[in-house]
Phi, psi and omega in degrees: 000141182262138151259029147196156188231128162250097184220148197035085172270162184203154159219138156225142144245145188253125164320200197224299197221059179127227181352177173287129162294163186252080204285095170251010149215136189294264183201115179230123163234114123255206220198155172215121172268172228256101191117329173298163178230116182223138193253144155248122158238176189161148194275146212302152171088005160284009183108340184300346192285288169300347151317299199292320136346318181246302158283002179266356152097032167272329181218176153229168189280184159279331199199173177071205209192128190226126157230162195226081201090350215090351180291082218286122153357315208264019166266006181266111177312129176328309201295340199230004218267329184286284155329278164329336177285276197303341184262351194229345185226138178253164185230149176194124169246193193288302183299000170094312164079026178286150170264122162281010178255000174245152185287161176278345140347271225276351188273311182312324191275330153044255202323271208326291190318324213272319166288341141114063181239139177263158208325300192325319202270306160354294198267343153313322176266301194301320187289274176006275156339280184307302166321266178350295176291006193045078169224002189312320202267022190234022203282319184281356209240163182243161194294342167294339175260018177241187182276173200281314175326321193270316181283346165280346134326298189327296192270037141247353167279344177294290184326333209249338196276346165277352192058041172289145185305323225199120178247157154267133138240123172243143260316103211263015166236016173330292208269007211240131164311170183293310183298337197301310189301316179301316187301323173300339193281318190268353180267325177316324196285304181302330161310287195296310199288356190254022186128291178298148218288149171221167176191131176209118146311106172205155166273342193277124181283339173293312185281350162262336162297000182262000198258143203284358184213144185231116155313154200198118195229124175209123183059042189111341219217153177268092175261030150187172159188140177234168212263145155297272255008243196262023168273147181296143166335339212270300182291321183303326199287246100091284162292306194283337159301297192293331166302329198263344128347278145000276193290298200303301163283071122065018173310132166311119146358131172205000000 
C-alpha cells in the first residue's frame, strides 16, 4: 500500500515584481510504499528542497498531486493544514529544531500537548521511546546541555511520538560528527526495521546507503533511482556514488 503518492508536480515561482519565473520542479512521480526507507538526492538547486516542501504540506505545487493515504495535500483546508501535520507526519531536520527554553522531555511531548493528550497518556507514549532511543537519562536536561548527537535522538523521538504515517528528514546528519551519524543512522534503521515509513532528503552517500531506495532529482524531475535488493551498505554506496558521477557529467539515464 503507498502511503504517498507524488504525481506529475510542478512548481514554478513567479516573481512578486518582475522578473523570470523560476521552474524548480517539472513533472516528478513517484510511489513511498508503506514501510519503505526511502533517500532523495540531487545536486543543490536540483528541487529537492521544494519536494520536501510540498509534501510536508508547507507549500504548494503549480501543478500535480501530492496523497497522503490517498488522500491530496490541496483537499486540506488552510485552517486544518497545522493539524494534518501533527497527526500524519514527523518531522527531523538538520538544526535540529528544539526549543532551548523547554527540557527535552517537554520539546518531545510537544506535539501531544498541542493536540490536546493528557499527561498520562503523554508519558506513557514517551518512556518507551526515550528508552529505545537512549535518552531516559536526558528528559530533565535542555538542549544546550547536551551533544549534537543527543538532540537529535531528541528530535527523533518528537517525531515518532505522535505515531506518524511518514517521518521527513531533511539532511538529518548535516550538523552531526561521524559518530553521531553512524548512531543516527543505525537508530534510522532500526525505526524502518520496526515498520516505520521513512523519506530522508540528503547529500551524504553514506546516509543514503542505508536506505532501501535511493531517488535521484535532476532538473526538476526524478531521473534515475536505484533499489537495495540484495546489496550490501558498501555495493549501494558504491552505486549511488557512481549514479551522482553520472548526473554531475551530465550522463543518460541507465
Amino acid at each position: 500500500m503507498a502511503v504517498l503518492d507524488v504525481k506529475n508536480l510542478k512548481k514554478i515561482y513567479r516573481p512578486r515584481f518582475g522578473g523570470n519565473q523560476v521552474q524548480a520542479l517539472s513533472c516528478v512521480n513517484f510511489s513511498v510504499e508503506e514501510g519503505e526507507y526511502v533517500a532523495i538526492m540531487g545536486e543543490s538547486g536540483s528541487g529537492k528542497t521544494t519536494l520536501l516542501n510540498i509534501m510536508a504540506a508547507l507549500d504548494k505545487p503549480t501543478e500535480g498531486t501530492v496523497l497522503l493515504d490517498g488522500k491530496p495535500l490541496s483537499s486540506i483546508k488552510d485552517k486544518d493544514i497545522a493539524q494534518f501535520r501533527r497527526d500524519n507526519l514527523g518531522f527531523v531536520f538538520q538544526e535540529f529544531n528544539l526549543l532551548d527554553t523547554f527540557n527535552v522531555k517537554d520539546n518531545i511531548l510537544l506535539p501531544l500537548v498541542l493536540k490536546g493528550e493528557n499527561c498520562k497518556h503523554m508519558d506513557s507514549k514517551l518512556q518507551p521511546i526515550a528508552k529505545e532511543l537512549g535518552i531516559s537519562a536526558l528528559l530533565e536536561k535542555y538542549p544546550y546541555e547536551i551533544s549534537g548527537g543527543q538532540k537529535q535522538r531528541a528530535a527523533v523521538a518528537r517525531a515518532l511520538i505522535t505515531e506518524p504515517r511518514l517521518i521527513l528528514a531533511d539532511e538529518p546528519t548535516g550538523a552531526l560528527d561521524s559518530r553521531s551519524t553512524d548512531e543516527l543512522l543505525g537508530l534510522f534503521a532500526r525505526i524502518n526495521a520496526g515498520g516505520q515509513t521513512i523519506l530522508m532528503v540528503t547529500h551524504s552517500v553514506k546516509a543514503a546507503s542505508k536506505a532501501g531506495r535511493v531517488l535521484f532529482i535532476r532538473d526538476g524531475e526524478v531521473f534515475h533511482q536505484v533499489y537495495r535488493g540484495q546489496m550490501t551498505d558498501e555495493q549501494l554506496y558504491q552505486k549511488i556514488s557512481d549514479t551522482l558521477t553520472m548526473l554531475a557529467t551530465g550522463g543518460d539515464r541507465r
